[in-house]
mmCIF entry with sequence, helices, sheets and N, C-alpha, C, O atoms, coordinates in Angstrom:
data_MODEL
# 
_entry.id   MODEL 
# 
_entity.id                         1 
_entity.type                       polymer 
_entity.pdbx_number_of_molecules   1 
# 
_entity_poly.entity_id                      1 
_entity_poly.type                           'polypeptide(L)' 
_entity_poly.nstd_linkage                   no 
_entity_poly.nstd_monomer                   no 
_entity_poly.pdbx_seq_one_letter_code       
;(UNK)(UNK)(UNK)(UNK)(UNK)(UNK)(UNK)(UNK)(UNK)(UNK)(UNK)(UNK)(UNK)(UNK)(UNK)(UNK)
(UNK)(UNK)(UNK)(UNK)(UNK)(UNK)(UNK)(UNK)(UNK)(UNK)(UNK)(UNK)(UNK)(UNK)(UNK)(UNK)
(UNK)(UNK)(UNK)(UNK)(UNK)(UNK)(UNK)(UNK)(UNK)(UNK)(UNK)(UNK)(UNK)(UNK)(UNK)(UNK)
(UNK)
;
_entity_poly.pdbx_seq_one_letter_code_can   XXXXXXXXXXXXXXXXXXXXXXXXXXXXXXXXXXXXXXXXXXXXXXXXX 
_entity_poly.pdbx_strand_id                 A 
# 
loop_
_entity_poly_seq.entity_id 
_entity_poly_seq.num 
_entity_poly_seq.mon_id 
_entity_poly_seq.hetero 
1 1  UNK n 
1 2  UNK n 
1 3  UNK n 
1 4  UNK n 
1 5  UNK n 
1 6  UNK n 
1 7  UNK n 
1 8  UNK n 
1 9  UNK n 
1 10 UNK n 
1 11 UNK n 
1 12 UNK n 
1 13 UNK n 
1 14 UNK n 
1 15 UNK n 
1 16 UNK n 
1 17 UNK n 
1 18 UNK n 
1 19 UNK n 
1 20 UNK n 
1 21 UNK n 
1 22 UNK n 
1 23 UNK n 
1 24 UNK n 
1 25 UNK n 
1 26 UNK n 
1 27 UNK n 
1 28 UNK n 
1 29 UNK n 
1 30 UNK n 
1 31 UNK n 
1 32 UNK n 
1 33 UNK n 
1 34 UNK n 
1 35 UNK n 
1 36 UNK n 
1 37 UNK n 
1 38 UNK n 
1 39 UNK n 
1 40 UNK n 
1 41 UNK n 
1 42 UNK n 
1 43 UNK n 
1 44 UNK n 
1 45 UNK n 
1 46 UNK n 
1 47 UNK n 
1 48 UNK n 
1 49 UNK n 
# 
_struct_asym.id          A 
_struct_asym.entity_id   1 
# 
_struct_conf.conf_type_id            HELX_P 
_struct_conf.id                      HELX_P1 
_struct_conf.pdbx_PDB_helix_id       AA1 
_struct_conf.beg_label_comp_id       UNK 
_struct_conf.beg_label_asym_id       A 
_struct_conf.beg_label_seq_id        8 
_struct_conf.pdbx_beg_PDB_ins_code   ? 
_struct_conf.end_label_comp_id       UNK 
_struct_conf.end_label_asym_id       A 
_struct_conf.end_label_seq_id        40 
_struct_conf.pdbx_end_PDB_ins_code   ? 
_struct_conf.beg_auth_comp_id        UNK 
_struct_conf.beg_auth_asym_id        A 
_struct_conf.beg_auth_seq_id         8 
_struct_conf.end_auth_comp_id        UNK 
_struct_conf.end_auth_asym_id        A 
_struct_conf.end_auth_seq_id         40 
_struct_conf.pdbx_PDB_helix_class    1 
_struct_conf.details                 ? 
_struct_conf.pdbx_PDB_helix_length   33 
# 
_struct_conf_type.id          HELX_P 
_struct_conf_type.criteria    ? 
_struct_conf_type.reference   ? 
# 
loop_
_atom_site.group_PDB 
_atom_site.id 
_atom_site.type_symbol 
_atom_site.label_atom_id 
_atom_site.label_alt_id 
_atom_site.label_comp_id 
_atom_site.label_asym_id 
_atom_site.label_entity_id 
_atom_site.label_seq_id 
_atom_site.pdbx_PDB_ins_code 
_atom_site.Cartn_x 
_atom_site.Cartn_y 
_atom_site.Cartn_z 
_atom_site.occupancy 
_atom_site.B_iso_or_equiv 
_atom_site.pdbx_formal_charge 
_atom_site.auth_seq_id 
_atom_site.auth_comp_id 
_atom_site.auth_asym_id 
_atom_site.auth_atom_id 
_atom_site.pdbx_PDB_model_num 
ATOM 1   N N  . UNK A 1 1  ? 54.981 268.750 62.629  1.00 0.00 ? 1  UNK A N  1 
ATOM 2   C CA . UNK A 1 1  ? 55.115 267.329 62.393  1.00 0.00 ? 1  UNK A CA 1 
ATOM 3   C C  . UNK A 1 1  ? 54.021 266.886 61.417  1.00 0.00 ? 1  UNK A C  1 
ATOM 4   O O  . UNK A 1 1  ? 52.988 267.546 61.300  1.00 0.00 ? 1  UNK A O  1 
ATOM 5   N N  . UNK A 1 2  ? 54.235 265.840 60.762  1.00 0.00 ? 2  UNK A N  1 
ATOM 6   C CA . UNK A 1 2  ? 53.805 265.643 59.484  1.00 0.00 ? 2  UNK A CA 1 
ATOM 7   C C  . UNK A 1 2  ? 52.951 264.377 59.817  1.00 0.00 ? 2  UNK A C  1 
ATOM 8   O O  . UNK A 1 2  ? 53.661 263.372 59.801  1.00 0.00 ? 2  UNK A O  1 
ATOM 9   N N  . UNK A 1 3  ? 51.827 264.158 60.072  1.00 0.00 ? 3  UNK A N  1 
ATOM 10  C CA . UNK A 1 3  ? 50.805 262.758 59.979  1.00 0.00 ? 3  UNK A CA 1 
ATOM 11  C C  . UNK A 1 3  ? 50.530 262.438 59.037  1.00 0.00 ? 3  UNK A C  1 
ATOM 12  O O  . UNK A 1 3  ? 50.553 263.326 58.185  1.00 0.00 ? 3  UNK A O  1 
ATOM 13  N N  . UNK A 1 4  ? 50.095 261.001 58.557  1.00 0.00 ? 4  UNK A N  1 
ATOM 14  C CA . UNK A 1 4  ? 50.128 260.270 57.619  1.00 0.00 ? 4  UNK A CA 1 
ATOM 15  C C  . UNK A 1 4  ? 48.559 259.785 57.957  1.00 0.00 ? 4  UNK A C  1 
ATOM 16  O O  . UNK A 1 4  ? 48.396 259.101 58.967  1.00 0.00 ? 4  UNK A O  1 
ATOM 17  N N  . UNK A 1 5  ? 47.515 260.096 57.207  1.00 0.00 ? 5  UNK A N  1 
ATOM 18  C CA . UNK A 1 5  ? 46.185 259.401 57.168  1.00 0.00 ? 5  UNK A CA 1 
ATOM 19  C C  . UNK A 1 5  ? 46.325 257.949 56.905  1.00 0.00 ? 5  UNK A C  1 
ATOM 20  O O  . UNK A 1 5  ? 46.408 257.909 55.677  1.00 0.00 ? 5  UNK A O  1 
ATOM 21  N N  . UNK A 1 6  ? 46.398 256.754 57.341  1.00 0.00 ? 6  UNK A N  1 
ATOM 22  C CA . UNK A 1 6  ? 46.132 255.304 56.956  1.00 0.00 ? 6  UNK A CA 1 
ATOM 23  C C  . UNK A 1 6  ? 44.725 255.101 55.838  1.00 0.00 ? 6  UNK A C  1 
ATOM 24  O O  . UNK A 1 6  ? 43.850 255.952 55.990  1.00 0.00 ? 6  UNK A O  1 
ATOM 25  N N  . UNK A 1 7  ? 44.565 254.419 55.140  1.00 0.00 ? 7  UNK A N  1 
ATOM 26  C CA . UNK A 1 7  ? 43.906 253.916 54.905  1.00 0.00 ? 7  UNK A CA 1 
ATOM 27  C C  . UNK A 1 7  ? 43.258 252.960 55.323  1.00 0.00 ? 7  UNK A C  1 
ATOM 28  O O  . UNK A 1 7  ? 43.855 252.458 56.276  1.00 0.00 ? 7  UNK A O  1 
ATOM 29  N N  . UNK A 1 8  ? 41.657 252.077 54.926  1.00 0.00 ? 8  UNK A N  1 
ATOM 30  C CA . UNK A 1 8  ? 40.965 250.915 55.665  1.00 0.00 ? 8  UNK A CA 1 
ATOM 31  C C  . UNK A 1 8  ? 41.652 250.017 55.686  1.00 0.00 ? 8  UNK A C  1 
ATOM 32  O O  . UNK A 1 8  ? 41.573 249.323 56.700  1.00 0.00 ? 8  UNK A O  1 
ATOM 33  N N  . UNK A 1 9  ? 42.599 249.615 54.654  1.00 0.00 ? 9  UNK A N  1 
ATOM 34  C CA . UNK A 1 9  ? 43.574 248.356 54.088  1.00 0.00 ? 9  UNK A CA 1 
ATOM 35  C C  . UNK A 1 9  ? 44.792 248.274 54.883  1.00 0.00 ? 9  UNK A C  1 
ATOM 36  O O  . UNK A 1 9  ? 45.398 247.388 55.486  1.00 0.00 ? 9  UNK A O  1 
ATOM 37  N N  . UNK A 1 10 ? 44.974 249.924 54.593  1.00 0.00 ? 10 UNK A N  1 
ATOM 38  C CA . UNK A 1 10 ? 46.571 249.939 55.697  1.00 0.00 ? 10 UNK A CA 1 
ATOM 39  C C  . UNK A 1 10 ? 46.435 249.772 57.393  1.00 0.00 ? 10 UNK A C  1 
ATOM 40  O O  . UNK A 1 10 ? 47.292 249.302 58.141  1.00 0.00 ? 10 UNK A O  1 
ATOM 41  N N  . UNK A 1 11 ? 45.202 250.260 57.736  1.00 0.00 ? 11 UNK A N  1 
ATOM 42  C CA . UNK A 1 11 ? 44.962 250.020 59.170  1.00 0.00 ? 11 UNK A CA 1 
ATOM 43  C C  . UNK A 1 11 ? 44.863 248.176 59.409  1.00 0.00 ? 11 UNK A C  1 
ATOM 44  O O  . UNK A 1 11 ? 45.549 247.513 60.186  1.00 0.00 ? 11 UNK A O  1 
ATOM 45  N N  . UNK A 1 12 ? 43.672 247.625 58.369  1.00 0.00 ? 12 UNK A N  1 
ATOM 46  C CA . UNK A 1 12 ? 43.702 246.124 59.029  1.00 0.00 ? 12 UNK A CA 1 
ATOM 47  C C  . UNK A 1 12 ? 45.001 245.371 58.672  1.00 0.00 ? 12 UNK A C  1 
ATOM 48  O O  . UNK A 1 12 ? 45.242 244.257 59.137  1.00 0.00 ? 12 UNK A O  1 
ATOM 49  N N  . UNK A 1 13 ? 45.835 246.026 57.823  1.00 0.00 ? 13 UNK A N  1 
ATOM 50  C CA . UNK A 1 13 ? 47.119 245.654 57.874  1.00 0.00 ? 13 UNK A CA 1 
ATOM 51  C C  . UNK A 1 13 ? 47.950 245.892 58.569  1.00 0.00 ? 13 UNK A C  1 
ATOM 52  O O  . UNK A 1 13 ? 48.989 245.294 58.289  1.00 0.00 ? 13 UNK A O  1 
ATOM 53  N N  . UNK A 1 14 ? 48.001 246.595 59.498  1.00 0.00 ? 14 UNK A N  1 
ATOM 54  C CA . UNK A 1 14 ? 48.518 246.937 61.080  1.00 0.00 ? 14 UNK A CA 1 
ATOM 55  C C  . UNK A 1 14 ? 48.325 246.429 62.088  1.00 0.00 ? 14 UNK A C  1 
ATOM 56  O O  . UNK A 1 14 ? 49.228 246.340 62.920  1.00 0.00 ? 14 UNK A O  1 
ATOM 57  N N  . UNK A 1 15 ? 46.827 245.847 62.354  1.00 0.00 ? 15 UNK A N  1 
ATOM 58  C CA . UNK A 1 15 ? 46.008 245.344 63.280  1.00 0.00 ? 15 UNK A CA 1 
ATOM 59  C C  . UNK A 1 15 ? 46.274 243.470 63.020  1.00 0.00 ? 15 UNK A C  1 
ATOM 60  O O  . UNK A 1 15 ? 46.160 242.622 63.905  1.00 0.00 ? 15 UNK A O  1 
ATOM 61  N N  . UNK A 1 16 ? 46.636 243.219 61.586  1.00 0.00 ? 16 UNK A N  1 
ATOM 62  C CA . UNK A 1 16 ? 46.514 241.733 61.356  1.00 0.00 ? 16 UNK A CA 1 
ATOM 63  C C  . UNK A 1 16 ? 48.036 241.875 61.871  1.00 0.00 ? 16 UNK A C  1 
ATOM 64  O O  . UNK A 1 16 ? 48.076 241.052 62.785  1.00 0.00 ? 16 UNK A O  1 
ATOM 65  N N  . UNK A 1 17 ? 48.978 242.317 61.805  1.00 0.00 ? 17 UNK A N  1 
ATOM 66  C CA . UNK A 1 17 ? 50.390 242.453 62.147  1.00 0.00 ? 17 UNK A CA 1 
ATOM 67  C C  . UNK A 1 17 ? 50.442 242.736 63.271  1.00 0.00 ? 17 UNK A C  1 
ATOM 68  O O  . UNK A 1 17 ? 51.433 242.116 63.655  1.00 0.00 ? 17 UNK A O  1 
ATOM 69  N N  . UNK A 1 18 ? 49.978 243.356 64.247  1.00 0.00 ? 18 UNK A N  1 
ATOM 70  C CA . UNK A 1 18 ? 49.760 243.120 65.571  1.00 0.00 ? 18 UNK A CA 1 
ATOM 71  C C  . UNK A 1 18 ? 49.321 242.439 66.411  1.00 0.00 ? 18 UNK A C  1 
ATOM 72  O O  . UNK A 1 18 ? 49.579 242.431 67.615  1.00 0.00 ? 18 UNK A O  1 
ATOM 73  N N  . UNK A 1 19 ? 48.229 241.467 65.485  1.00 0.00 ? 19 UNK A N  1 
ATOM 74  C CA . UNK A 1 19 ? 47.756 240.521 66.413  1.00 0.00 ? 19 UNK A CA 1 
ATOM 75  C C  . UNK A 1 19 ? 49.236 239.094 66.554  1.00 0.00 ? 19 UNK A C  1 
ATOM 76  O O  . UNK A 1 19 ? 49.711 238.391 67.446  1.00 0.00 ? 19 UNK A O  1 
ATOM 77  N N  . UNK A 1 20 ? 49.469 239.336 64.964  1.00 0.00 ? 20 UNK A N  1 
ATOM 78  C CA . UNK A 1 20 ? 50.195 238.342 64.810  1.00 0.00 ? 20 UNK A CA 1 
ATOM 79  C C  . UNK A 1 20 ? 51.695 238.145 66.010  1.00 0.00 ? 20 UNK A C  1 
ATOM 80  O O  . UNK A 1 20 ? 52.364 237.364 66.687  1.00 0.00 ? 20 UNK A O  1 
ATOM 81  N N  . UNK A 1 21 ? 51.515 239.384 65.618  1.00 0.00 ? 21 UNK A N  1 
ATOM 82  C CA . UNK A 1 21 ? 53.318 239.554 67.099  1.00 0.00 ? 21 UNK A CA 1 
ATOM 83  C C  . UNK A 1 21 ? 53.360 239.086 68.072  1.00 0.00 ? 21 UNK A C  1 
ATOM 84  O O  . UNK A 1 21 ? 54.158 238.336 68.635  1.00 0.00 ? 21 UNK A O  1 
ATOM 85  N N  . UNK A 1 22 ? 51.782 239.871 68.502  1.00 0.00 ? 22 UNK A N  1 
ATOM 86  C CA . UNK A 1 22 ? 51.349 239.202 70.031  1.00 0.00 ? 22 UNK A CA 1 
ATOM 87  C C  . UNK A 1 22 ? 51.044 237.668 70.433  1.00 0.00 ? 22 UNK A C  1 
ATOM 88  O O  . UNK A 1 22 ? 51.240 236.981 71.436  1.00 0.00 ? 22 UNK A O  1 
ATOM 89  N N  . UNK A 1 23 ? 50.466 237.467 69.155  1.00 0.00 ? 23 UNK A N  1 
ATOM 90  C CA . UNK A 1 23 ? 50.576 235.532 69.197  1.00 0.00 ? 23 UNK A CA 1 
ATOM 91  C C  . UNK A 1 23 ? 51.883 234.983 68.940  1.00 0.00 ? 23 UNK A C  1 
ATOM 92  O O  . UNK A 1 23 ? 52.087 233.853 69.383  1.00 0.00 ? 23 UNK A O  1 
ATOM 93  N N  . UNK A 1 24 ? 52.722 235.507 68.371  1.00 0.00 ? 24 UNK A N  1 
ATOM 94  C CA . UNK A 1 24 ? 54.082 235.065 68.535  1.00 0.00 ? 24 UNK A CA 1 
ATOM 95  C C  . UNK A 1 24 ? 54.406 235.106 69.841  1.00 0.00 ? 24 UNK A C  1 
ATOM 96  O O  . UNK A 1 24 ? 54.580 234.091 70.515  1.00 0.00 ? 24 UNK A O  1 
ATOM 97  N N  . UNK A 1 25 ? 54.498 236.185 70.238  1.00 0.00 ? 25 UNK A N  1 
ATOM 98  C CA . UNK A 1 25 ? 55.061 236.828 71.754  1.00 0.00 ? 25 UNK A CA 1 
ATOM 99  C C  . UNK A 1 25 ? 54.702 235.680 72.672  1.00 0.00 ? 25 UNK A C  1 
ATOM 100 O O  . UNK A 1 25 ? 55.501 234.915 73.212  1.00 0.00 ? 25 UNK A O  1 
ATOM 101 N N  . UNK A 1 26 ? 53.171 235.669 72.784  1.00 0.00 ? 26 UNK A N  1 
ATOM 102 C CA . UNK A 1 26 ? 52.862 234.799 73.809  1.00 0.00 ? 26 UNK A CA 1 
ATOM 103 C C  . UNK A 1 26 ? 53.105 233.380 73.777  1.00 0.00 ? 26 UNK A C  1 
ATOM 104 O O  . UNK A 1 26 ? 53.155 232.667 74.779  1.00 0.00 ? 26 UNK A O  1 
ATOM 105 N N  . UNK A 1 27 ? 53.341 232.783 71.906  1.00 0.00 ? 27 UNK A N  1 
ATOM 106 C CA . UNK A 1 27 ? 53.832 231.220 72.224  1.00 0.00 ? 27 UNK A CA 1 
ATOM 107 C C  . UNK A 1 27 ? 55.214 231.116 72.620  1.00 0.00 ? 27 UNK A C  1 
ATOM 108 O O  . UNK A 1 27 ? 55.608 230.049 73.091  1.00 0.00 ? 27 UNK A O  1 
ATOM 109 N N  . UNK A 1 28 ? 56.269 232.430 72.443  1.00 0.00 ? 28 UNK A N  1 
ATOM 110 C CA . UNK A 1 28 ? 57.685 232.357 72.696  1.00 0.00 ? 28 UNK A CA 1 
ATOM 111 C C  . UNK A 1 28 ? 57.606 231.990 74.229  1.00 0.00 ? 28 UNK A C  1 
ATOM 112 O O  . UNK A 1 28 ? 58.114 231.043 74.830  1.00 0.00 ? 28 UNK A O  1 
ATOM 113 N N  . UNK A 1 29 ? 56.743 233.120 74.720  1.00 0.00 ? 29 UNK A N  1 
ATOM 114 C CA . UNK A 1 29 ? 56.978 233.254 76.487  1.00 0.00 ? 29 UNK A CA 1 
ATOM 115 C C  . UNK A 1 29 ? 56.014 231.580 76.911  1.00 0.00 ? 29 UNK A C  1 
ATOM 116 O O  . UNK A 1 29 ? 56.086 231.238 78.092  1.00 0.00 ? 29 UNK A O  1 
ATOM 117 N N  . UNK A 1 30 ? 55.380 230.873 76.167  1.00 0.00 ? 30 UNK A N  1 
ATOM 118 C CA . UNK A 1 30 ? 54.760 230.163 77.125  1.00 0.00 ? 30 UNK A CA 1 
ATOM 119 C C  . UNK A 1 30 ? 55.970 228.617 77.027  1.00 0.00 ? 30 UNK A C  1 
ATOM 120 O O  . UNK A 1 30 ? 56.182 227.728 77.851  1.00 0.00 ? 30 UNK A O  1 
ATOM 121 N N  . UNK A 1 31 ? 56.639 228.908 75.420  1.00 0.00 ? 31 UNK A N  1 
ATOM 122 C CA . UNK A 1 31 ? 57.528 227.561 75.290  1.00 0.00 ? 31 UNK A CA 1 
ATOM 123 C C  . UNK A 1 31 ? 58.470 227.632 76.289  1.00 0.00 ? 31 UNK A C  1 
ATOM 124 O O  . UNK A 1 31 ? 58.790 226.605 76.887  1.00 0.00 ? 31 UNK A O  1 
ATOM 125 N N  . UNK A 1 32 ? 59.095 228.986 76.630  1.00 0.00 ? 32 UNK A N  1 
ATOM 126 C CA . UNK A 1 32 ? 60.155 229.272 77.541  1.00 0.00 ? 32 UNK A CA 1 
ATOM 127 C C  . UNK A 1 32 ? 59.818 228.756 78.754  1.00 0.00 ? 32 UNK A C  1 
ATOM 128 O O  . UNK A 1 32 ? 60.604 228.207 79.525  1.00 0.00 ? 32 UNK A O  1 
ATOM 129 N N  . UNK A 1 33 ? 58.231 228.990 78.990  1.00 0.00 ? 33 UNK A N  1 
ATOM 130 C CA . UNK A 1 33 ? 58.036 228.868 80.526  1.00 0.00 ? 33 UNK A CA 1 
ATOM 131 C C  . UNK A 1 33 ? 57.998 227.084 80.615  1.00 0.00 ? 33 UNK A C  1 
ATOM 132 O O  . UNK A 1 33 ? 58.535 226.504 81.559  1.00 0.00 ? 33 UNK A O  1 
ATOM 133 N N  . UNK A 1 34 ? 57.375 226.427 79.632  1.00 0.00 ? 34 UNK A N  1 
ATOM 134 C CA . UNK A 1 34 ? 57.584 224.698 79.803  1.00 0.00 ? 34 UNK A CA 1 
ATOM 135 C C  . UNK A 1 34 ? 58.715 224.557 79.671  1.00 0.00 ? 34 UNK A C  1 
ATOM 136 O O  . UNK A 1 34 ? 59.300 224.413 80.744  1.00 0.00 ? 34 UNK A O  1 
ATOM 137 N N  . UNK A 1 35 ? 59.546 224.521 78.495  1.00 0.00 ? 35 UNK A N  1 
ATOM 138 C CA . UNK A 1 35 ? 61.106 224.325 78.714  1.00 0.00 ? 35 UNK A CA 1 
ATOM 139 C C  . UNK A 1 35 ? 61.893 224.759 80.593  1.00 0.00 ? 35 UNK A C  1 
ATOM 140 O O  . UNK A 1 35 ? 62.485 224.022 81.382  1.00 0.00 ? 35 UNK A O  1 
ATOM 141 N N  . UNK A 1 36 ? 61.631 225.790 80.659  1.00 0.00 ? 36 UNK A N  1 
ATOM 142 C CA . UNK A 1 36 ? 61.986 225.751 82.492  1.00 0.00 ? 36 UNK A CA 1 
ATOM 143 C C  . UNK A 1 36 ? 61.404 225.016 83.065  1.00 0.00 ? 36 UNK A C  1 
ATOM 144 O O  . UNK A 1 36 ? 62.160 224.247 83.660  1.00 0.00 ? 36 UNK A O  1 
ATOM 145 N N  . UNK A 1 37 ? 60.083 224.756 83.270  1.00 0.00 ? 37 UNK A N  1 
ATOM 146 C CA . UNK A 1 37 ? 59.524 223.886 84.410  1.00 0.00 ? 37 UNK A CA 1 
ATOM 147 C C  . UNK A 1 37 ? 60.142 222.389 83.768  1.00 0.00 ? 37 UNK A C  1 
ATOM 148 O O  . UNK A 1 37 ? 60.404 221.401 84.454  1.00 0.00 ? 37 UNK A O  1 
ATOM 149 N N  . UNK A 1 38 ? 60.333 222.524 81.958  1.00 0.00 ? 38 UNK A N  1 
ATOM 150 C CA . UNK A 1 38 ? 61.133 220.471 82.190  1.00 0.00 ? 38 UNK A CA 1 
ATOM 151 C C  . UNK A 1 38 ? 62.062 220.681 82.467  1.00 0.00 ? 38 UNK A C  1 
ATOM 152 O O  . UNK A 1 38 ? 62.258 219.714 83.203  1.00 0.00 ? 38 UNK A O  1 
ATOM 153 N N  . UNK A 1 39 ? 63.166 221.370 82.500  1.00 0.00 ? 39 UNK A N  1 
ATOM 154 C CA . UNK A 1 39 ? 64.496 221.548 82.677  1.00 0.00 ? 39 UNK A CA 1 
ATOM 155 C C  . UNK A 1 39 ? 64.350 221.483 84.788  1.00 0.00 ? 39 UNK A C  1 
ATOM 156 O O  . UNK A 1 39 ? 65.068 220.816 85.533  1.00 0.00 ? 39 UNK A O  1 
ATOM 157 N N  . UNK A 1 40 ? 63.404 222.246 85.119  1.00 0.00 ? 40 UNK A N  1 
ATOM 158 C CA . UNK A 1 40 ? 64.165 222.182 86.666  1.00 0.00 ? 40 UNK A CA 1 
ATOM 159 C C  . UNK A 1 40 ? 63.300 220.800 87.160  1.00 0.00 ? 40 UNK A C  1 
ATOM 160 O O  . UNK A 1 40 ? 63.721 220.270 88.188  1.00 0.00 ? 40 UNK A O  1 
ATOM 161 N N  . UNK A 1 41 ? 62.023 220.132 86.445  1.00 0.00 ? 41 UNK A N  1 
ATOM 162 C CA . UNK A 1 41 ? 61.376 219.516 86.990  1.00 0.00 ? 41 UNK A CA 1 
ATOM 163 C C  . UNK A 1 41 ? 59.943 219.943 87.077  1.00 0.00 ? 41 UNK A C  1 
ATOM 164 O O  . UNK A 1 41 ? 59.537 221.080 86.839  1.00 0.00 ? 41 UNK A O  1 
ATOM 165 N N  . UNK A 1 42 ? 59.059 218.688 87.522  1.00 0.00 ? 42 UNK A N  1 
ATOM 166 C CA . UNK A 1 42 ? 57.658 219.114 87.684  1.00 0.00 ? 42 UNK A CA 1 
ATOM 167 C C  . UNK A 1 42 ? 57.680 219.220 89.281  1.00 0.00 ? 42 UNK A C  1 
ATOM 168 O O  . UNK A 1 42 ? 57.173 220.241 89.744  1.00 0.00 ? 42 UNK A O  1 
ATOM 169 N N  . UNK A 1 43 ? 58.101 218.475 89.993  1.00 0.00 ? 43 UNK A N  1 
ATOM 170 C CA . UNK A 1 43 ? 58.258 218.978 91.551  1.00 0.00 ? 43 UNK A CA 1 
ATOM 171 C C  . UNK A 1 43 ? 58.849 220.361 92.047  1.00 0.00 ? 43 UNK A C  1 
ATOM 172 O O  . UNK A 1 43 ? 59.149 220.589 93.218  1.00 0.00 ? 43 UNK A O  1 
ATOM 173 N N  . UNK A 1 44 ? 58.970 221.218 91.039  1.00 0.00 ? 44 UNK A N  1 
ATOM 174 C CA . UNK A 1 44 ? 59.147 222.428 91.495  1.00 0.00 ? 44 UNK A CA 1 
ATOM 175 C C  . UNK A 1 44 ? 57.529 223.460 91.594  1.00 0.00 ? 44 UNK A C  1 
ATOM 176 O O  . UNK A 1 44 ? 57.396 224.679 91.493  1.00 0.00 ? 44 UNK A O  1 
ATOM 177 N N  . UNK A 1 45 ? 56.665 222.567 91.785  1.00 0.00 ? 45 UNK A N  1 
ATOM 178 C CA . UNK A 1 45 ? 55.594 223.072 91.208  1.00 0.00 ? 45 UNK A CA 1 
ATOM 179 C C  . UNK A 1 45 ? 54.827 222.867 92.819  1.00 0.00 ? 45 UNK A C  1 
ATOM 180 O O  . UNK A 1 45 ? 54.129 223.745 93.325  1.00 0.00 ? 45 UNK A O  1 
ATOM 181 N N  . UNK A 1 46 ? 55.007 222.058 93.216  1.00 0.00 ? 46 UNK A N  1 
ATOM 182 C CA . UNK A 1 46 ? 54.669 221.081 94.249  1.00 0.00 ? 46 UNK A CA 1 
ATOM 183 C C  . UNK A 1 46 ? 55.324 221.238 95.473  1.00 0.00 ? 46 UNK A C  1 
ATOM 184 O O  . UNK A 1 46 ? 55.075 220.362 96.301  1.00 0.00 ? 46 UNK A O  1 
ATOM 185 N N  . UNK A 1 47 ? 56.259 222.312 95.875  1.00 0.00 ? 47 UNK A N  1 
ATOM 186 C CA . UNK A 1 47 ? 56.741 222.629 96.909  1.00 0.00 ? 47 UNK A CA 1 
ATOM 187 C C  . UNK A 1 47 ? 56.106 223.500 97.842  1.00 0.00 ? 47 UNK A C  1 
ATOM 188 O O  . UNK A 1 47 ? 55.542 224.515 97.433  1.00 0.00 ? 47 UNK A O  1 
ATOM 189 N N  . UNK A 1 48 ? 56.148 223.145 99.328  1.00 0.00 ? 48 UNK A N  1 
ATOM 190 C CA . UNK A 1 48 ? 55.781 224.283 99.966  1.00 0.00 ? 48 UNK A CA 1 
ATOM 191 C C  . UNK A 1 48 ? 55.768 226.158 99.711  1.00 0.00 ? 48 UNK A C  1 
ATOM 192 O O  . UNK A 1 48 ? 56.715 226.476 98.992  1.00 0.00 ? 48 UNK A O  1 
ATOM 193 N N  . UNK A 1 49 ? 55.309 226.805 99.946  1.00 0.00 ? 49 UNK A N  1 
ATOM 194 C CA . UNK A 1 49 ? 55.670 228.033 99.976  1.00 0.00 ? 49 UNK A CA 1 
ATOM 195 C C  . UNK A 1 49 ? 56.087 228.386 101.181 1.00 0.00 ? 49 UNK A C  1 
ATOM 196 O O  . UNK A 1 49 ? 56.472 229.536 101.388 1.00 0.00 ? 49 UNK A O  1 
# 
């Protein structure tokens, strides 16, 4: 199997593209999670267990 050495440029260009995903990722999952709590309500928050 054949490896490919990165370069300094090509690595922080991997790393800036990874961070970026993950900050995508996490504003997708956090809009999803407010959109549910407005959609069922804020008293779903507030219920017994």
């Amino acid at each position: 199997m054949d490896t490919k050495t990165l370069t300094d440029e090509e690595q922080s260009a991997r790393k800036r593209r990874s961070v970026a995903i993950a900050l995508a990722l996490a504003g997708f999952v956090g809009l999803v999670f407010l959109v549910t709590i407005a959609r069922l309500g804020a008293s779903v928050l507030e219920r017994p267990l």
